[in-house]
N, C-alpha and C positions, 0 to 999 in steps of 0.2 A: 504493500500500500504506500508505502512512501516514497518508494521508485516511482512509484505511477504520480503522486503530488507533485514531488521533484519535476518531472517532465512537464507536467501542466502546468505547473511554475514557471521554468524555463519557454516554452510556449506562449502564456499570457501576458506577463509580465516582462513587455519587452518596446521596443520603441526604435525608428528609424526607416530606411529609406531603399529603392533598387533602381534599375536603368530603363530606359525604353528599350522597344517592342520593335523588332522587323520581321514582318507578315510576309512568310512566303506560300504563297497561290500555290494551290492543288487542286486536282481532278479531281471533282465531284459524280462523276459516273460511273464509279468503282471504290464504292467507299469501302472499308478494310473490316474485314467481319473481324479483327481484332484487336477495335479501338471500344474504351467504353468512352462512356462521360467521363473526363476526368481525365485524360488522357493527354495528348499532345497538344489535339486541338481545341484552340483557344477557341475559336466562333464554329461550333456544331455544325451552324446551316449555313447555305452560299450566300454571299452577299448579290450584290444588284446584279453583278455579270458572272453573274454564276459561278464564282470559282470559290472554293473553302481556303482559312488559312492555319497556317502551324507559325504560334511563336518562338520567335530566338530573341530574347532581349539580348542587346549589342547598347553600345555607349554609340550616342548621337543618331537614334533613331533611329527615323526611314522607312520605306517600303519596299518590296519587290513584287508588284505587281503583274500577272502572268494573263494580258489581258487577249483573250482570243485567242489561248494558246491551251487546249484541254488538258494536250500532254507533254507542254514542256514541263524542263527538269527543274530544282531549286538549284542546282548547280551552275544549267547554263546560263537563269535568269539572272543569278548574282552578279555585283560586277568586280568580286574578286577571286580567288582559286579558294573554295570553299568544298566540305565534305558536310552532309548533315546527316545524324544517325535520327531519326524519328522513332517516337513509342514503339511504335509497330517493328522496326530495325532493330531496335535494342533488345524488344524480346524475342525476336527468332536466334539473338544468339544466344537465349539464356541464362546469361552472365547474369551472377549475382549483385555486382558493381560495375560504376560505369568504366572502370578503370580497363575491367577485362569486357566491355565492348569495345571499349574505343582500340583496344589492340588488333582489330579487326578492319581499322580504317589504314587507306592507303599512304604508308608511309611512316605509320605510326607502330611502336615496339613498347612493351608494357618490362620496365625493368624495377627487382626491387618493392618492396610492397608499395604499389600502386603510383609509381612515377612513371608519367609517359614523356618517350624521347620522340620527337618529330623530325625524322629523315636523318636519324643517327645523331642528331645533338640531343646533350643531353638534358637532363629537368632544368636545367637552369637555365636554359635556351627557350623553355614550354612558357607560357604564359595561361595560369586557369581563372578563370573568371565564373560566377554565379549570377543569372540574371545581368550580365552586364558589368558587376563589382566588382570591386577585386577582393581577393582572399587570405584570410593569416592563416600559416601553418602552424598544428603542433607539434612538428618534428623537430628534435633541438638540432638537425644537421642540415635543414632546409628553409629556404623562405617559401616553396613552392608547396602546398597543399596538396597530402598524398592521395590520389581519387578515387583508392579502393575507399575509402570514405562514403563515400555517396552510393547505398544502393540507387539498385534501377528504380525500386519502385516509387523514388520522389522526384526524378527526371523527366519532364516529357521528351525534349529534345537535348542535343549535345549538336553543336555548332565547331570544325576544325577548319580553322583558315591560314592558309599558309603562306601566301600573299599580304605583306602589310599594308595596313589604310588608315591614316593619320586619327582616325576617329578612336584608338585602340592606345593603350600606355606602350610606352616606347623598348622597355623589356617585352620584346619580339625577337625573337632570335630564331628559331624553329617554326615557331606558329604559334596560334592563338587558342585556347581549346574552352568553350565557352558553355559551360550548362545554362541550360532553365528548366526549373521549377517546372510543376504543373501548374496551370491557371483553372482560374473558377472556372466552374463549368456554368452549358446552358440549361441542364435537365439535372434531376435530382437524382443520385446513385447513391449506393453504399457496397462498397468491394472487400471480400474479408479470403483472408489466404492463409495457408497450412502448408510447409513441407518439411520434408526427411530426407538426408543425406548420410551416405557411408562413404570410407575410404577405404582401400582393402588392405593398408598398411594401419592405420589406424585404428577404425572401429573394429570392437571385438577384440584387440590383441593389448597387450600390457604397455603400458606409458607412466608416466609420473607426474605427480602433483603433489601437493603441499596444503595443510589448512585452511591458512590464512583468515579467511570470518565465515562467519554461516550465510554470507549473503553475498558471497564471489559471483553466485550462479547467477543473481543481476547483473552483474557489474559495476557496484557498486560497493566500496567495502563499509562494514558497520561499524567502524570507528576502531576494530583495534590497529587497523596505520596511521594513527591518528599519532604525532610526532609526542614520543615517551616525552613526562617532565622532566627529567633530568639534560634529557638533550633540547626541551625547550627554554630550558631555564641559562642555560648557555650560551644557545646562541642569541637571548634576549641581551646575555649579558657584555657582547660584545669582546669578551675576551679570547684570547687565543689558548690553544693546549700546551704548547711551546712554551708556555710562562710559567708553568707546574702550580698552578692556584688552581687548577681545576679538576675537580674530583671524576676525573674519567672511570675510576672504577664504576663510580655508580649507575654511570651514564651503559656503559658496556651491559653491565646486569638487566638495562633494560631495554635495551635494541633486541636483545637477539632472546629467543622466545622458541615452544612447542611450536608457537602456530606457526612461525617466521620462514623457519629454518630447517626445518626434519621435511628433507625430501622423503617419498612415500612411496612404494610402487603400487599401480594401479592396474590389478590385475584384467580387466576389462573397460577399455574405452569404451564410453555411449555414443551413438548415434547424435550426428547434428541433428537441431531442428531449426523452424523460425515461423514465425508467423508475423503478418501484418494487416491492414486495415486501410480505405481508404472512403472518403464521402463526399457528398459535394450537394447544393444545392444554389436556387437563384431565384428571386423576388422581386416584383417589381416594388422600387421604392424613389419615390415622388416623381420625377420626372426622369429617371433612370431605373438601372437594375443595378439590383446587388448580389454579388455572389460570394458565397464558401465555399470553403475547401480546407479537410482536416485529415490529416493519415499518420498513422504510426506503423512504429516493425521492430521486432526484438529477435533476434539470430543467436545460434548458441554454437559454434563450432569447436571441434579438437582436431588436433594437426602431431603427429608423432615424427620427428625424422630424427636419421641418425647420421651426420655428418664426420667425414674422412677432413681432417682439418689438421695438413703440413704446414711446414717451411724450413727455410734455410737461408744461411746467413751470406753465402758465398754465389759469387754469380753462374759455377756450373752448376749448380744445384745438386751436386753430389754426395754432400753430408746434410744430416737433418738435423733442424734445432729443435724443432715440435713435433711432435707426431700422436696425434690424439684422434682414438672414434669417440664420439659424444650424442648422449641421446638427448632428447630435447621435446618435450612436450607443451605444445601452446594450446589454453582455452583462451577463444576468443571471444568476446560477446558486443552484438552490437546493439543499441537501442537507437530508435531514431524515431522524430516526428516534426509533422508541416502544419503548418495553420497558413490560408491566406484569407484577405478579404481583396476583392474587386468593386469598382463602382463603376457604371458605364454610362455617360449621360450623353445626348447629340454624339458628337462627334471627338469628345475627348473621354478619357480614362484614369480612373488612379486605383491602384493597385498596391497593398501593400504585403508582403511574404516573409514568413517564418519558419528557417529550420533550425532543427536544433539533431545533434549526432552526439552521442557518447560509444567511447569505443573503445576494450579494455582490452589488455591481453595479461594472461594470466598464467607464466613460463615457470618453468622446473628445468634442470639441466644437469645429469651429471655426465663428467668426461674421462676416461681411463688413457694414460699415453705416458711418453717418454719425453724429458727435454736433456740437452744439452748431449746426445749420447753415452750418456751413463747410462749404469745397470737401474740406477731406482726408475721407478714407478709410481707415478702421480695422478691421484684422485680427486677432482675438480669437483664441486655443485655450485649451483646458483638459483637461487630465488628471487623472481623479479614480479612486480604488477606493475604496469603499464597503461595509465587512463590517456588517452584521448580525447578532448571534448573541444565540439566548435558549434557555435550558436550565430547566427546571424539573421538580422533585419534587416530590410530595403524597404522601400516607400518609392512608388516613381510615380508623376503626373507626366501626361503627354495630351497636350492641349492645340487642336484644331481652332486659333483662331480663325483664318479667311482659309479658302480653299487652295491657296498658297505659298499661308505662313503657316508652320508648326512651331509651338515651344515644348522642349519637353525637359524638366526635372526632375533632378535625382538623387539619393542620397542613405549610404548605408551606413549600419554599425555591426563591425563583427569582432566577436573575441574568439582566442583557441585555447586551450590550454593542455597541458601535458605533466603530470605525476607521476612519478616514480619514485616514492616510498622505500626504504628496505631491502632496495637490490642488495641480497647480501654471498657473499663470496668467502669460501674456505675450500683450500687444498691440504690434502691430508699425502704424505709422502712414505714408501715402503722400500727401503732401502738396498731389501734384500743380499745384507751386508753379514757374513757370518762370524763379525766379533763383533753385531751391533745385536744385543737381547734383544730389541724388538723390531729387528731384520725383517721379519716376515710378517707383520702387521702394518696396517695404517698407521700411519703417527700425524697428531698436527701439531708441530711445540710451538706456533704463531710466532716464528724468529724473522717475521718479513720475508717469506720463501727459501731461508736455508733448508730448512726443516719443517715446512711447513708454512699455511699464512691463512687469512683471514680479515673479514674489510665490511665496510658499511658504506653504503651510497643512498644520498636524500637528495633527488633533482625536481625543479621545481620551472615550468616555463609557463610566462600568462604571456599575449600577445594582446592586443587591442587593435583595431582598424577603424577609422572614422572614414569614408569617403563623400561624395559628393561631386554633384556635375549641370551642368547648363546647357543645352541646345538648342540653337535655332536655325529652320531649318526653313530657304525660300523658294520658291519655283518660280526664276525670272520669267522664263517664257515656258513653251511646252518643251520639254527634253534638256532643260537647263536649269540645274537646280544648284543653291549653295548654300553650303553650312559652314557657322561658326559653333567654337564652344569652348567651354572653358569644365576643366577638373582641377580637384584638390584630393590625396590620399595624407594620409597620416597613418604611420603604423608605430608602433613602441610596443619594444618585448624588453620582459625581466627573462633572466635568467641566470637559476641557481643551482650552484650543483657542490654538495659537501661530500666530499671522499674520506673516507675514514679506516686505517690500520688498527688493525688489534694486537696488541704485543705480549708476551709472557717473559718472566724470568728465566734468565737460562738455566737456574740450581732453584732448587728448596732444598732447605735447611742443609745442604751440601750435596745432595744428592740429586745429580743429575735425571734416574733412573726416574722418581717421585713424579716430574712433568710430564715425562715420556708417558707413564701410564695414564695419565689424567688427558694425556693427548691421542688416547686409544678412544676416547668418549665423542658420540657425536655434538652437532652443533651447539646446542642449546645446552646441555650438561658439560659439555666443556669449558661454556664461557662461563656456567653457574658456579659449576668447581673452582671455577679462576678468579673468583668474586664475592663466595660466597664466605661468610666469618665461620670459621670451624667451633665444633662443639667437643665437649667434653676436657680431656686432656690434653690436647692440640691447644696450638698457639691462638693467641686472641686476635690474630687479624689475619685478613683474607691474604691470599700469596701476591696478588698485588700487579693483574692483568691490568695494561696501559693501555691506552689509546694515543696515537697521532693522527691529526689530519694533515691529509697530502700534499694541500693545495691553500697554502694560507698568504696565496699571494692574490690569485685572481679567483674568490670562490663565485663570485656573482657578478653580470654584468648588466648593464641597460644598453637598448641599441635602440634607435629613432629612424625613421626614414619619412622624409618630409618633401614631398611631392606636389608644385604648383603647372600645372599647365594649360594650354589654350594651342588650339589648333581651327584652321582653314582649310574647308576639301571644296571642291566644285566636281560634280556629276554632270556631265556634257556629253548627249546623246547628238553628234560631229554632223552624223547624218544617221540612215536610217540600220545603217551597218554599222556605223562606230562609235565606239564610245570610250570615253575617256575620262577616268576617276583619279584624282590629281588631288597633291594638297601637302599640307606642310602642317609640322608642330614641334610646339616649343616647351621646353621642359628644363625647368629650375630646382635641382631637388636636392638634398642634403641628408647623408648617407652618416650618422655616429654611433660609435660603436666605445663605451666606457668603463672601466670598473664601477661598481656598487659600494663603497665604503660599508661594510659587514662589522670590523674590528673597530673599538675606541681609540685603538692609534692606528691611521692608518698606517699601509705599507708603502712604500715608495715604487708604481707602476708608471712604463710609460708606453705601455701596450694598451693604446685608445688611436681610434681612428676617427680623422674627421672630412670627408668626401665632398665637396661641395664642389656640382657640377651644371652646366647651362648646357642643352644642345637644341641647333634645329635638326628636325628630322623629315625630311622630304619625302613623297612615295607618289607610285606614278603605277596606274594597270592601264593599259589600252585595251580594247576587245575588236575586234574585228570579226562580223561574220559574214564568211564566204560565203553562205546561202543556208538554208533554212535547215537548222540542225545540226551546221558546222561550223566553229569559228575557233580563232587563233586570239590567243592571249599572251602578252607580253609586260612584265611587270620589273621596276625596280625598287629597294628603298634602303635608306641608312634607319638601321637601330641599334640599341646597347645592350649589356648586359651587367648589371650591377655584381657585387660580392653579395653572397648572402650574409646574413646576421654570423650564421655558428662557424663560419670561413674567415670569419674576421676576430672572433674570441681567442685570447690566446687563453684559452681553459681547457683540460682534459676531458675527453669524453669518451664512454663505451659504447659502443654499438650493442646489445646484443643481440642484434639478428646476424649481423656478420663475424662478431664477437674479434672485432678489429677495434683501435685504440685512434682514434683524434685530437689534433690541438690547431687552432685558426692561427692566423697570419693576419696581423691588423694593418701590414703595408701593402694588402691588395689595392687595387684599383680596376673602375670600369675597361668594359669590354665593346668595344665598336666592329658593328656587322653591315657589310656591304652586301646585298642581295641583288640577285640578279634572276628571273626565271622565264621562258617561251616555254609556250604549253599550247595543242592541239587536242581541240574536243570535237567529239560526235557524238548528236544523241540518237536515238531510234525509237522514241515513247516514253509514254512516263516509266520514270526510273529506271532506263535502259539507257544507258551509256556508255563511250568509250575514250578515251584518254593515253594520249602522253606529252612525257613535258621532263624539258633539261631545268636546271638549277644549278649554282655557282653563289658561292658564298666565301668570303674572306674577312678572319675575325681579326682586328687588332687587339693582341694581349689577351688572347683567352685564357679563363684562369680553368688553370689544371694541378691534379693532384698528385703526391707523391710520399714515397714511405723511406722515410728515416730512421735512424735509429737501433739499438740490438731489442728495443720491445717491438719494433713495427711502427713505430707511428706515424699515422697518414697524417701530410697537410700539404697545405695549398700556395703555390707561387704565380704569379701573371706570366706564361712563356709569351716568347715575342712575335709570335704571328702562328696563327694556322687557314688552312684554305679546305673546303669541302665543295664537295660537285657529283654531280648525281644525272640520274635521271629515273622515272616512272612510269609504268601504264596500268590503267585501271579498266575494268572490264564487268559490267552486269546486264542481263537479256535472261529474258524469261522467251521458253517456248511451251506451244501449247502442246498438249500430249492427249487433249483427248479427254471421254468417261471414262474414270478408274474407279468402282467402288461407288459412291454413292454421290458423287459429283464431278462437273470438269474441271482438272486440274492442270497445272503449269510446270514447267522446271525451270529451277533453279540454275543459272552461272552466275556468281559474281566473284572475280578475282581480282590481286593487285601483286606487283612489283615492284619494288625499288631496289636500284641499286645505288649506293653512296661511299666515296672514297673522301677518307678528307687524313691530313695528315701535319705536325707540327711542323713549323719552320723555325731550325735552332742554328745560330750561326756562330762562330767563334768567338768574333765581339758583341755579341751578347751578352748582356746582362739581366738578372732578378733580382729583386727585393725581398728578403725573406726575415722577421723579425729573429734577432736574437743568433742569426747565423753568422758565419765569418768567414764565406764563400760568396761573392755574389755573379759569378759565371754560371749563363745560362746551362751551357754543356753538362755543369755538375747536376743539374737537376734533372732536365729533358733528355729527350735524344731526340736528333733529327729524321723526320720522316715518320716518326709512329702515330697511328690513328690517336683522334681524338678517345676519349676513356668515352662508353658508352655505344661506340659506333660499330652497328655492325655494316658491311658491306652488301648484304643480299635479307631484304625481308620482304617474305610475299605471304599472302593469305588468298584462300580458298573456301569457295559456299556454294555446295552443288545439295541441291531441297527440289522436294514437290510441296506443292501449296496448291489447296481447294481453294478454288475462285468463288463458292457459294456457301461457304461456312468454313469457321475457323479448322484446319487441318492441315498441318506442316512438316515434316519431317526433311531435317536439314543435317549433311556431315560439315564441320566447318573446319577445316585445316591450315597451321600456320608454321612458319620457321623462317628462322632469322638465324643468320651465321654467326658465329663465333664474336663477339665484342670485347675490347679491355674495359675490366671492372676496375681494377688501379694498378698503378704503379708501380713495379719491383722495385727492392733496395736499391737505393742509391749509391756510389760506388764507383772504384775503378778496376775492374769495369765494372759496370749497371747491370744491374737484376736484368731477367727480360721480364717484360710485362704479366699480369696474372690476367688470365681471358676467363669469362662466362662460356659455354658452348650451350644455348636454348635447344637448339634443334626442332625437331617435327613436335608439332600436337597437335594429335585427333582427338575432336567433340564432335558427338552425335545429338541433337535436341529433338524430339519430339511435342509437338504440339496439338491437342485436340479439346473443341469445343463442343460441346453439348447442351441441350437444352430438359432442366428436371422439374415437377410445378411450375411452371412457367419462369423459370428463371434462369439466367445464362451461368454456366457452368464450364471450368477449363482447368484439363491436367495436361502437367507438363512433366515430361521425364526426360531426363541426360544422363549419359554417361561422359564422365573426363577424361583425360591422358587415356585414351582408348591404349597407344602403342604403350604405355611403362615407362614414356620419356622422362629421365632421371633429370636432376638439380646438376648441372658438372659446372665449376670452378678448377680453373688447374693451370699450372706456372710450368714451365717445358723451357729446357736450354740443350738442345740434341736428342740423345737416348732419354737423359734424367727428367722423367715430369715428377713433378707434385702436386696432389689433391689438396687444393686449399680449402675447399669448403666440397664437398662430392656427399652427392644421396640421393636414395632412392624415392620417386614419387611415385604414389600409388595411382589407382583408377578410382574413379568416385563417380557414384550410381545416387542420383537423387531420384525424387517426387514429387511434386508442387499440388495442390489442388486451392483452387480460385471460386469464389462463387458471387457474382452481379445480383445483389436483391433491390 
């Protein structure tokens, strides 16, 4: 029950603003037996000239208009290089999130949980937008918002534009990737859904988890992460551990806990489930209509892998420094829900939309391996919970004064936030030494990894987004239209992260042996034993476990990014063949990235960055069409790429999905992208088209990553130029096939290709800026020629389906693969590591879809199967014969069940 308040809370009690609306025109004589109310489409029935539309809210309005044209495309109508996945699109691929539909669009690669790279660049090149807003991330390694985020069921459309047009913020580098919402609808619905999912590595077979509260299975914990008094009391107090006034013992006795910390094994995973809900209704009220629209969804997933996780320190890769298999078990849970309100009155609109996402994951992990090439053997766990949470409001007005002018305003507020509680870390060591007594057991004697070790992590990140924006929009004459506009973003994120060591005595009472045994005890009785005041005839004070923290230089930072701009486009239909979408924008923004004074004396840091930069940004598409259903597009433009927040921190950070180590670089600076793209289209009916098209791109100062150090650690320098160039073809046609069964149906082609090479340019006199280094030759960082990190060279997708043209009935194979990419960096070095690649390879999904009709009400099951082939997880570093599995495992198949029902 108070998950449920919570959410209605976050729901009602909320306030702010979203973008306007571009309407693109659809066939109304073949309407889609798989839309309800509520759905993509914003206006049900056709307007005056007959045609329906789907909204994409986009910054700075506008229409696309498809007038007399039944079956043209929303591709060809557009006037820039645009992909749109529609309700209806999104659910024939099944995909639980939009992140794994959009991996299905041309050109686009899904790396990482839920970051999409566009034509081989990577997230930081993506630009994602909500309704038109922009969005904060809670990931502390990203500004970009991960889209596994967003199930399908609160999207109607996903908007991918790859083409820049000044109406858009100028972090464009790849493309654009644009959700909206569902809008109010025009009839009244209420949609409720149920399903069940297995993995065949997973469900059914043993994994691990850990206590933690009796209310995990929400996703929400019930206060026991709630930060111990001892350790609040501390860090209220401003004082550091280093100054020995702080009673760390007492502090240690209460982090680590039964629930915390005692991995558990789980002799049978359960079955995902999820269910969600959506309604909608519309009223007339005073001289317009009003609409709602409310939905919720709560998902409960388990994920089991057991990753091969090498390395080595030397560039043949001949000798190992790690060598661990590690199991690793994830519950994840997600809750989400929408509220919007619409008003429709004459000829303008205000609209106001609320989502809100919480999104937990809840991991165990332990790992068995060898370091250093010694005989011992080391025993890894880790307990972590992981919130998630992003809430945002929009508000937009789009106001028809004359049949001429449009104004439309906008304006959002969105927070994210990110908890991590208690990651807590203990490696237990077996020496297997046969003059050490306890040779052949575990031992942990917390000496900071001689003999063991042991750690506490409390990370803490809020974000804040304010946006806003102005449009207007004229039609000098007929086929001549121009807009100005003006935006504002503001983002400010904390972030906090306290690392914490746990230490023991090397002796008690002279006896070295006394620890040893006490370091045969698991977690939780370990640190009790190490804390606890003995009784009886024993000494009157506990043996006197310490704490240090790690990082009592930079624990916390603030970062700002403060974004003024105003832009000019003109829309100029030349003649009745060309057209010409033109314009320019200017952008003022100011990039700080600071320490947070934590401590009452501060420390002396001067790892802070302060970015303030001015550009204009030009873009130019022409379209030409050679005749009806074919035309040639030709597109330029300058944009940038800023540092993100956690690339600029010079603070430690874990990963653990890759279980790699980070620290930022506050001497980054922006990234300037020259685009270039010709691209030849044909259509052949509605949503039958074909495509291709070159591309040319050159970044100045791309920033790229790289691994330092004997722990690994990743971070980030500006290399001095890279260039990428490519080309695509896209391919979708339906043929008819005829009565099958109990209606006529169609088949399915839709395929795509791209191919993309892009590679560093590293020159002798070269130079980097890298905080804290005493190198600044680019050669030591980079090497000349290697792909961009994220890029793979060949990624195509395949959709061959039949589909009933008289009621919902679909049955689709979808296949995808994209070649080998660098995930990061090898050591640095003379000579250089070679790079560590991902290999994705093939994946086959099967989706079936079928509708029915039961008591008169519309009813729909859906079944998939995933990774039909077994295609496994490979990470792997190779210099000749030698490879190494950096991260290697096996992915199962997974067999779901959905069932929907329209009352």
């Amino acid at each position: 029950m108070s998950t449920m308040l919570r959410l209605a809370g976050a729901l009602l009690l909320t306030s702010a603003l979203t973008a306007p609306s571009v309407a693109f025109a659809q066939d109304t004589t073949s309407p889609d037996a798989t839309e309800t109310p509520g759905d993509a489409t914003a206006n049900s029935e056709p307007d005056d000239a007959g045609q329906q539309s789907v909204e994409v809210s986009v910054p700075g309005g506008g229409e696309i208009i498809v007038t007399g044209h039944a079956t043209r495309n929303v591709e060809q109508a557009s006037n820039q290089v645009v992909s749109v996945l529609s309700a209806t699109e999104i659910a024939r691929t099944g995909e639980g999130d939009i992140a794994g539909a959009l991996g299905r669009v041309t050109g686009l690669s899904v790396v990482g949980n839920g970051f999409v790279y566009v034509r081989g660049l990577g997230d930081r090149y993506s630009l994602a937008l909500l309704n038109g807003s922009p969005l904060p991330s809670p990931e502390p390694l990203k500004r970009v918002v991960p889209l596994d985020l967003f199930p399908t069921g609160v999207i109607a459309s996903s908007l991918v534009q790859k083409s820049y047009s000044v109406n858009f913020p100028g972090e464009f580098g790849g493309g654009v990737i644009n959700l909206t919402t569902k809008a109010t609808p025009d009839e009244t619905f209420l949609t409720i859904s149920a399903g069940t999912s297995l993995d065949t590595i997973t469900t059914g077979h043993a994994g691990l988890t850990y206590y933690g509260s009796s209310t995990d299975w929400t996703g929400y914990d019930n206060g026991n992460r709630d930060t111990p008094p001892a350790l609040a009391a501390f860090f209220a107090s401003g004082e550091r551990m280093s100054s020995g006034t702080v009673d760390t013992t007492q502090i240690a006795r209460e982090i680590v806990t039964g629930r915390n910390s005692v991995v558990q094994h789980f002799d049978h995973i359960p079955a995902n489930f999820s269910g969600s809900f959506s309604a909608g209704t519309s009223f007339d009220l005073g001289t317009g209509t009003l609409g709602v629209i409310a939905g919720g969804g709560y998902s409960n997933k388990w994920s089991t892998r057991q990753p091969l996780q090498q390395s080595s320190l030397n560039a043949q890769l001949d000798q190992l420094e790690t060598d661990f298999r590690t199991t690793v078990t994830d519950n994840r849970i997600v809750a989400n829900g929408l509220f919007g309100l619409g008003y429709e009155f004459a000829d303008s609109k205000i609209r106001w939309t609320n989502l809100y996402i919480h999104d937990t994951d809840k991991q165990a992990r332990i790992g068995l391996g060898q370091r250093h090439q010694s005989a011992a053997d080391f025993l890894q766990q880790r307990t972590g919970w992981y919130e998630r949470q992003l809430f945002d409001s929009q508000l937009v007005g789009e106001f028809k004064l004359t049949p001429d002018l449009e104004i439309d305003a906008r304006g959002g507020y969105a927070n994210s936030k990110r908890k991590a509680p208690y990651e807590l870390f203990f490696e237990y060591v077996r020496s297997n030494g046969t003059v050490d007594p306890f040779g052949q057991y575990f031992v942990n004697r917390l000496n900071n990894g001689n003999g063991g070790d042991g750690g506490a992590t409390f990370s803490d990140l809020n974000e804040d987004l304010w946006s806003g924006g102005l449009d207007l929009s004229y039609e000098i004459a007929t086929g001549y239209k121009v807009t100005v506009g003006g935006a504002y973003a503001n983002t400010k994120r904390i972030s906090t992260r306290r690392d914490f060591l746990f230490l023991a005595p090397n002796t008690y009472l002279g006896d070295a042996n006394v620890i040893s045994a006490i370091g045969l005890l698991r977690p939780d009785l370990l640190i009790n034993a190490l804390t606890a005041t003995p009784t009886g005839n024993g000494p009157t004070t506990p043996i006197g476990v310490t704490m240090i923290e790690t990082d009592e230089g930079n624990p916390s930072f603030a970062a700002e990014l403060d974004n003024w701009a105003g832009y000019g486009k003109a829309d100029l239909q030349l003649t009745d063949a060309l057209n010409l979408d033109i314009g320019v924008r200017y952008e003022d923004a100011t990039e700080t990235v600071s320490p947070v004074q934590v401590f009452t004396v501060p420390g002396s840091s001067a790892a802070t960055t302060s970015l303030k930069r001015t550009y204009w940004l030009p873009a130019a598409t022409l379209t030409y069409e050679i005749q009806p259903g074919m035309q040639v597009r030709l597109s330029a433009s300058k944009t940038i790429a800023r540092p993100q927040f956690r690339e600029l921190i010079n603070q430690p950070y874990y990963d653990p999905e890759t279980s790699r180590a980070y620290r930022g670089n506050p001497l980054l600076t922006d990234s300037q992208l020259y685009n270039g793209e010709a691209r030849f289209e044909a259509y052949f009916g509605r949503d039958e088209r074909a495509s291709v098209a070159g591309f040319y791109k050159r970044i100045d100062h791309p920033i790229e990553a790289f691994v330092t150090g004997l722990d690994f650690l990743t971070s980030y320098a500006n290399a001095p130029k890279a260039e990428l160039y490519g080309g695509e073809i896209d391919l979708q046609k339906y043929f008819d096939v005829g009565d099958i069964g109990s209606g006529f149906r169609r088949f399915l082609i839709a395929g795509n290709y791209t191919y993309t090479k892009s590679k560093l340019k590293v020159g002798a006199n070269d130079t980097v800026q890298f905080y804290g280094a005493s190198s600044t030759i680019a050669t030591d960082y980079f090497t000349d020629g290697v792909p961009l990190t994220g890029q793979s060279d060949h990624v195509a997708n395949l959709q061959l389906g039949l589909e009933n043209e008289d009621r919902l009935s679909q049955q689709t194979f979808l296949i995808s693969y994209a070649s080998k990419r660098v995930i990061s960096r090898g050591l640095i070095g003379t000579p250089p590591q070679p790079d560590i690649y991902e290999k994705p390879g093939v994946q086959l999904d099967f989706v079936l879809r079928e509708g029915f009709t039961l008591g008169g009400h519309a009813f729909e099951v859906k079944g998939e199967v995933r990774n039909i082939l077994g295609t496994a997880h490979v990470e792997y570093q190779q210099s000749g014969a030698n490879r190494l599995e950096v991260n290697t495992y096996d992915v199962g198949r997974t067999y779901g069940l959905t069932l929907s029902a329209t009352l």
